[in-house]
N, C-alpha and C positions, 0 to 999 in steps of 0.2 A: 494358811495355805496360799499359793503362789498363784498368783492372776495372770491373766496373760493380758499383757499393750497391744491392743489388735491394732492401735498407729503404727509399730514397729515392722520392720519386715521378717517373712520367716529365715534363718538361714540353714539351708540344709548341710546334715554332718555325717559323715562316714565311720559307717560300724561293721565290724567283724565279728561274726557268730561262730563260737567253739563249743560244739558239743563233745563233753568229755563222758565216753561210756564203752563198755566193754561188749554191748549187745544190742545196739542200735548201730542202722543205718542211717545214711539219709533222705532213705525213702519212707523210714517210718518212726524217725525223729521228732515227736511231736512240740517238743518243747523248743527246739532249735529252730524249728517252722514258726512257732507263734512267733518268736523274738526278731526273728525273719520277717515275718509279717506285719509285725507292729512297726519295723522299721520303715517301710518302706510306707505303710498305710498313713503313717506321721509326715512324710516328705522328705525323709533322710534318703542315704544309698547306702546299700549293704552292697560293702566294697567284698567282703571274703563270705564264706562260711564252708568251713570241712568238719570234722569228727575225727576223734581219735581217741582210744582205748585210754583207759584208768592208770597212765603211768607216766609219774613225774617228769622223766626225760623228754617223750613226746610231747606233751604239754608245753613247758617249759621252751623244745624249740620251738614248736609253731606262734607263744606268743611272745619270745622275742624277734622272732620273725617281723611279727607284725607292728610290735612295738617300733622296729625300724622302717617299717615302710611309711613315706609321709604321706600316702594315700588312707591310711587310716587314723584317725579321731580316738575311736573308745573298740574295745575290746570286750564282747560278753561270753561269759563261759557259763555253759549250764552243765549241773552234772559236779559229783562228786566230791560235797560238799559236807557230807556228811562223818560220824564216825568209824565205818568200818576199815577192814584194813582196806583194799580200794578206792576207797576216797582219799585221793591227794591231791586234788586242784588247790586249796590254798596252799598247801605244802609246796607246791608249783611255782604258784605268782608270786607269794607273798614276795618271797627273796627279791623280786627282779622291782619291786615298790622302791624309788626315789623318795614318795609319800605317801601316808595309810591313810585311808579316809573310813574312819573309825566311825563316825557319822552313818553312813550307809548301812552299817548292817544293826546300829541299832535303831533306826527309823525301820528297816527290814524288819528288822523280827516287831516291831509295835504292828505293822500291817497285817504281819503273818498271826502274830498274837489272837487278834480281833477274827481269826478265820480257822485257825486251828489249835487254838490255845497254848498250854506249853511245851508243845509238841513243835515246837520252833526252834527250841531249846537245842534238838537236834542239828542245825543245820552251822557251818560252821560261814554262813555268807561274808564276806570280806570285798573291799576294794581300796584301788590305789591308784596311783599315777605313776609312769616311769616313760622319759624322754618326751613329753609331753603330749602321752595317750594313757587319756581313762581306761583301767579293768575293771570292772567287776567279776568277781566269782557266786554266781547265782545258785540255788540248789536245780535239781532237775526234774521236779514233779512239775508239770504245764502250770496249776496252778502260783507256786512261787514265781515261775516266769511273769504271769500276768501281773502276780502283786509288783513285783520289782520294777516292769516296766509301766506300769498304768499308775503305780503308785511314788514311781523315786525318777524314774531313767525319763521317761516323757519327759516330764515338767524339766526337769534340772536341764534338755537337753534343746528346751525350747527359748532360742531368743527373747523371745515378747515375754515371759513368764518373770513376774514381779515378785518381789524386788532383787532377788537376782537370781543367777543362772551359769551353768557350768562354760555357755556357749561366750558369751563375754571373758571369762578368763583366759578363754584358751589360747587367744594370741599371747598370753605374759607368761603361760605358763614355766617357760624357756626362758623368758628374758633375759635374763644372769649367762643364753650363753649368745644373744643375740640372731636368735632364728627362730623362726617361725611355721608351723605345720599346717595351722589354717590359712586357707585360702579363701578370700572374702566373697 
């Protein structure tokens, strides 16, 4: 487990919350609230957050939207993650992935495992990198929210956090094309 160097400083990181559903608002979006909340409760900045219905295209533009705007870091999508016809968030991201981070959803489902057994099996969580901003595609029940972030997104998103951390790479992410998105 990942310690955090309380000698380090924190560096705050900008995230964008995407609620993908067909029958929420966001006034009574729970899950896009918490992830909302944990963002900013942690000392980051929740640069965006909007909703938008169960369908690939929509999807798809809003986070290359934001995949180009260099005010945003990481990318979180709650919602439709599963297997109905409806659910196509990773149908969504995946394609727009430079790199998969295969990593995250099976540390995901180990979390999820321990809280709702193989009933995780269900969920198709994924994430990647493209232009050097973090996605995840989260499931949409509040409690995957919390696992994801209390259990994977914190830590990996906190500077001080040992022995390493997503925050440190993020300048090199690019390197290869010699630009940069964090801002120190």
């Amino acid at each position: 487990m990942a310690t955090p160097d309380e000698s380090l400083p924190f560096i705050a990181v900008r995230f964008a919350v995407l609620t993908v559903s067909d029958t929420r608002s966001l006034e009574d979006d729970k899950s896009g609230r918490i992830l909302a909340d944990r963002i900013v409760g942690a000392g980051h900045i929740l640069a965006e957050r909007a909703i938008v219905p169960d369908d690939v295209d929509e999807i798809r533009t809003i986070v290359t939207c934001w995949i180009q705007d260099p005010e945003i870091d990481v990318i979180l999508t709650t919602g439709g993650t599963g297997f109905t016809g409806r659910d196509v968030t990773p149908d969504a991201v995946e394609p727009l992935f430079e790199k998969r981070m295969d990593g995250f959803s099976a540390v995901f489902h180990r979390i999820s495992y321990d809280k709702i057994g193989t009933s995780t099996i269900q969920s198709r969580a994924t994430a990647g990198v493209a232009n050097s901003t973090f996605i995840f595609a989260i499931p949409g029940s509040p409690g995957a929210c919390k696992d994801a972030w209390d259990g994977i997104i914190r830590v990996q998103f906190d500077y001080r956090s040992r022995p390493c951390n997503f925050v440190e790479i993020m300048p090199r992410l690019d390197e290869h094309l010699k630009r940069g998105k964090l801002k120190g």
